[in-house]
N, C-alpha and C positions, 0 to 999 in steps of 0.2 A: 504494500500500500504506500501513495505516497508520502514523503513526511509533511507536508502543508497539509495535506488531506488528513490526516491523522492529528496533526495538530492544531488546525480548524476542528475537527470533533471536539476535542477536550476544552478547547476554548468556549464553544457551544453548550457545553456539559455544564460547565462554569458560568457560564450567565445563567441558562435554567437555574441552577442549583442555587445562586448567588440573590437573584432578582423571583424567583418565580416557586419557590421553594417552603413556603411560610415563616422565610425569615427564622428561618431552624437555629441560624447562625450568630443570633444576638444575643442568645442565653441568659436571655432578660425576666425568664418568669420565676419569680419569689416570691415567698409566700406574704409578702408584707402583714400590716397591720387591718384588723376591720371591727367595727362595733361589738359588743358582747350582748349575746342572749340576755332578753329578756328570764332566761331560763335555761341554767344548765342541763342539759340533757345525759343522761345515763351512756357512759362507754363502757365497753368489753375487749381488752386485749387479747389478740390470740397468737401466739409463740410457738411456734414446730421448734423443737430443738431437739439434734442428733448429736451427739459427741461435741457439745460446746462449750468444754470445760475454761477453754482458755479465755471467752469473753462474757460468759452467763452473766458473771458475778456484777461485771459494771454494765452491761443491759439491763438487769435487774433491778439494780441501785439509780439509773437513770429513771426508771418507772416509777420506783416510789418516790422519786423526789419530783417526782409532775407538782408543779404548781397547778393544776386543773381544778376549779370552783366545787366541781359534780363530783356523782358517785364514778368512780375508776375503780375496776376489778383488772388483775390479772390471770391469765390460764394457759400458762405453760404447758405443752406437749410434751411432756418428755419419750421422743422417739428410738424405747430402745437405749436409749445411750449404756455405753461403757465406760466413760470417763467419772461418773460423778454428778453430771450436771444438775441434774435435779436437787440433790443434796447441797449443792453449794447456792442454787435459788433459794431453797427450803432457807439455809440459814444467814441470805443476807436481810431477805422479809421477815424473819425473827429479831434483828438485828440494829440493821441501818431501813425502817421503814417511820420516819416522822411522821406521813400521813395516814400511819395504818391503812395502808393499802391493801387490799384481802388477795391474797396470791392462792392461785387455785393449782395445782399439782395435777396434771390428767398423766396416766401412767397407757404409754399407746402401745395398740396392738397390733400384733403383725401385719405386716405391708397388705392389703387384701388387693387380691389381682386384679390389673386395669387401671390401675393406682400410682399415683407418681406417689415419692415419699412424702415431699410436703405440704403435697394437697390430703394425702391422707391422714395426715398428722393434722392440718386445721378441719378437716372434716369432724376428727374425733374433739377438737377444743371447743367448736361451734356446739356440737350435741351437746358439752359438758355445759357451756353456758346458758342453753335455752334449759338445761334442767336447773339451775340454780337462778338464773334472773329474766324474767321475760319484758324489763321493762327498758332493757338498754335501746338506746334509737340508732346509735352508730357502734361498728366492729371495727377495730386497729388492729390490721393484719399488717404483723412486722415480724423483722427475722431477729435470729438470736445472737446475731454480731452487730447491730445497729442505734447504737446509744443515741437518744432522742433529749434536746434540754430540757428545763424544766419546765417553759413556755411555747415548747415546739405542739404539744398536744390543743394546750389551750387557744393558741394562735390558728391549729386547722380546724379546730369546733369551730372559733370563731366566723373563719372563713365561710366553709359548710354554710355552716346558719344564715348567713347574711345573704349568701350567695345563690341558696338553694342549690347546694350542691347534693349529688349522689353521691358520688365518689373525689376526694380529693387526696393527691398523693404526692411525695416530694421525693424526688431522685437525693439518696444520700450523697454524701462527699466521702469517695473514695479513697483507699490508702494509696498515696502516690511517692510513697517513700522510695528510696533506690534507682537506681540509672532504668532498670527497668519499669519501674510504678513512673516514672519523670516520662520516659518517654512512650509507655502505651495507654494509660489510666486516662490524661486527659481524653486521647481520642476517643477511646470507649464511649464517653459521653458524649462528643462530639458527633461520633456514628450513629449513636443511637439520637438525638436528637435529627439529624439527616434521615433517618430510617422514620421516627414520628414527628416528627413537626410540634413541637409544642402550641404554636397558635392556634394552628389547625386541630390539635384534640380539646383544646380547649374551648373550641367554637363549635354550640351543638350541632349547625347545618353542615358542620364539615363529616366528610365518614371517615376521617381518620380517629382511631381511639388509642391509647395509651395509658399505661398507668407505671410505675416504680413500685415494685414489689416489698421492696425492705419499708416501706411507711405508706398503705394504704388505709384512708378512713372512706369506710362505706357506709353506707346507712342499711340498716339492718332489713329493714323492710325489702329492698330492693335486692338484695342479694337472694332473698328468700325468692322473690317473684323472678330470679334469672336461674332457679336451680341450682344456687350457691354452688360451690367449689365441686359437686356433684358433676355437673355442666360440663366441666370444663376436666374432669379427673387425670387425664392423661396428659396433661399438658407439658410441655418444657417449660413452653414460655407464659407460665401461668398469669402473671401481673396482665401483660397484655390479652390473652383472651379473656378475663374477669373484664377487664375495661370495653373490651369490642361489644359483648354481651349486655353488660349493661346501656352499654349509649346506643344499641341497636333494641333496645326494648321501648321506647318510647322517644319518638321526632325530637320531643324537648326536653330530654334528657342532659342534662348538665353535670358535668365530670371537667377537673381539672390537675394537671399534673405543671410542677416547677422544680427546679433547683433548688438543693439546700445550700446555705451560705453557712453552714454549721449546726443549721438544727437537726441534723441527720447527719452520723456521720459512721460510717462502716469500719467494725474493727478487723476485719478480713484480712491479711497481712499481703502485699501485693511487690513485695521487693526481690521477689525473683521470678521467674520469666514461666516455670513452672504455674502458679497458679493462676497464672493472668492466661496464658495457653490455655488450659482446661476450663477454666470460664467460658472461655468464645467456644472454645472446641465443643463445648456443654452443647450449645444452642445454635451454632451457626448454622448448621447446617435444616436445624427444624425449623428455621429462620426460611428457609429456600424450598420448607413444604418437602423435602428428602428426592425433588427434582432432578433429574441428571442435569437438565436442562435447562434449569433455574441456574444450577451450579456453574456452568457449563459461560451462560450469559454475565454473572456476578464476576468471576475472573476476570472475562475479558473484558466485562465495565472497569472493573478497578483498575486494569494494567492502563487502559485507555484516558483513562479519568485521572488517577493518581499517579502515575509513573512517565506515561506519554511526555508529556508537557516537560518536567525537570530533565527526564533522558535529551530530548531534545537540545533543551538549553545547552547540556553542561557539555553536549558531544558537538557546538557549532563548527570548533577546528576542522573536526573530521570530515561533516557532510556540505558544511556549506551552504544551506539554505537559510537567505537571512530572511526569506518572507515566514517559514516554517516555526525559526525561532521568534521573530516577534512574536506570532500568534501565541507559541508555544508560552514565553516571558510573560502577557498577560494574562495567560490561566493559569499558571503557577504564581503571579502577585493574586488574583482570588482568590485561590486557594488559600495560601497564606494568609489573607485578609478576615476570611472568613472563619480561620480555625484560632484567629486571636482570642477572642471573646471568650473562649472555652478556657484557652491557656492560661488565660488571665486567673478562671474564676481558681486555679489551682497555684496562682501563685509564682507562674512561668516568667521565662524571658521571653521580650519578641521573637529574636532570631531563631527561637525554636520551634515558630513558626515552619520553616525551612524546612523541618525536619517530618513531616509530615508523609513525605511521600516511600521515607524509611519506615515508618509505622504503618502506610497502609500496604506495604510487601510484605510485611510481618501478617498482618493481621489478613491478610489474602492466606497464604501459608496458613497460619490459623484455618480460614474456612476448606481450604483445601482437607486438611489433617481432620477436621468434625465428618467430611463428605468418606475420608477413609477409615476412620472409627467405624462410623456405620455399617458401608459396607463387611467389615470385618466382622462385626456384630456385637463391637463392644459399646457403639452407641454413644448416650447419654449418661457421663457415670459422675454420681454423687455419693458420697458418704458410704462406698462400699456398695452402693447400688448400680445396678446399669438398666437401662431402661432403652 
């Protein structure tokens, strides 16, 4: 192909994405501040936790110390675990809990087939709660590495309420510790807001949906009328099919997802290359529906899209096309432009900008490596599971 013509494409790729995209690329949605309920409403926390000995104890301490008006329950899944975890929950809500917060203990039972782990693990926390309180209006489904301030809850009720929200959710702040966590974590965000649009999910007319898994508040009622977590049991990518469901059950259904700026923040440890790999390798590829053909197209998007453009540039001695590289020069300035906002919210340098088109070869690889899992048959694997 030729290289103008190829790098016409990716320049092409780049204004779509740039101009025509929902502004994915601004990373402007937080949760700020909104009026308070005339009336706090009853929450119920639900926790899947598997072998989470290493973070329970300050997720757990982050929940009692919710500044929240209302009644707050916690209900711990303990799935299985072998580390302890329940026992080191059991004794920080003995412990360090000022608010007497009521920590509920559900002790889960085997995986039953058809079942991802942690949907079957909040399936068993939902039944435990509906037998102990039927009067909570919203459920906080969070995971058990995700420490929440102590105004992060009261700030999404708030929202919620004001806002008539069904589901509101905040993408946490990831570990980006390490040469590794520096230079894959941001984009993770970065992609995934390119993959949903946050403007677009949060606009009911739009059909894109979205949600962040590690801090969803739903509202109980609607989860019940989408076939809660039942729905959806098999999912990888559970947060988003919860959200699809809900905002395709009713025209003016209202859901919204933002960044956290700290009120969320994942203690997942992400400083070697290892678990950030298995992360995407998890999903990417149930990302592409387990298409050859999906697969097949995403490749050659990304080599097209993320690589085209810089290979060009940096190879001008070689080939000599100065119309090629122009074109080439301003889609890799958008590209950079646009992945600032992201870098930023992690605390980056500009120039690291630059580095972007090294991440999305990596993270190509990545989806390659989910597409050969599969086929192999090892899939989807969590916590000793494979799915």
């Amino acid at each position: 192909m030729d290289l103008t013509l190829i790098a016409f494409i990716s320049l092409t790729s780049w204004i779509y994405l740039t101009f025509f995209r929902g502004g994915f690329w601004r990373a402007d949605r937080r949760l700020g501040d909104a009026p308070a309920p005339a009336a706090w409403p009853e929450i119920a926390a639900i926790i899947p936790a598997r072998d989470e000995a290493e973070s329970i104890g300050p997720v757990i301490s982050a929940h009692m110390m919710a500044d929240y008006p209302g009644s707050f329950s916690i209900y711990l899944v303990d799935d299985q675990s072998s580390d302890g975890t329940a026992a080191i929950a059991r004794n920080i809500a003995e412990t360090k809990n000022p608010g007497n917060r009521p920590l509920h203990i559900v002790e889960g039972a085997a995986l039953a087939p058809g079942w991802s782990g942690k949907l079957w693990a909040v399936q068993q926390g939902l039944i435990a709660q509906e037998k102990t309180s039927f009067t909570a209006k919203y459920i906080l489904l969070t995971d058990a590495d995700i420490v929440l301030q102590p105004q992060t809850l009261r700030r999404l009720v708030q929202k919620a309420e004001y806002e008539n929200l069904t589901l509101a959710s905040l993408m946490a702040k990831l570990d980006s510790r390490g040469n590794w966590g520096k230079l894959l974590i941001p984009a993770f965000i970065y992609f995934f807001q390119m993959l949903y649009p946050f403007p677009r999910a949060n606009d009911a007319n739009d059909n894109v949906a979205a949600a962040a898994g590690g801090c969803m508040l739903v509202r109980k009622d609607a989860l019940k009328s989408v076939g809660a977590v039942g729905a959806i049991k098999s999912a990888i990518i559970d947060d988003c099919a919860l959200a699809r469901r809900i905002k395709d059950q009713n025209p003016i259904t209202k859901i919204w997802l933002g960044l956290a700026d700290g009120e969320a923040t994942s203690l997942r440890d992400h400083r070697s290359l290892s678990p950030i790999w298995n992360m995407i390798a998890r999903t990417a590829y149930a990302q592409l529906n387990y298409s050859p053909l999906f697969l097949a197209g995403a490749l050659i998007g990304m080599t097209l899209v993320y690589l085209a453009a810089p290979l060009i540039v940096l190879t001008i001695g070689s080939h000599g096309n100065s119309d090629a590289f122009v074109l080439a020069a301003i889609a890799w300035g958008l590209m950079a432009y646009t992945y600032w906002p992201t870098l930023k919210l992690y605390d980056r340098l500009p120039w690291e900008t630059a580095l972007l088109p090294i991440t999305a070869a990596l993270y190509t690889a990545m989806t390659l490596s989910s597409a050969l899992r599969h086929w192999a048959g090892s899939g989807s694997q969590w916590k000793g599971r494979t799915y």
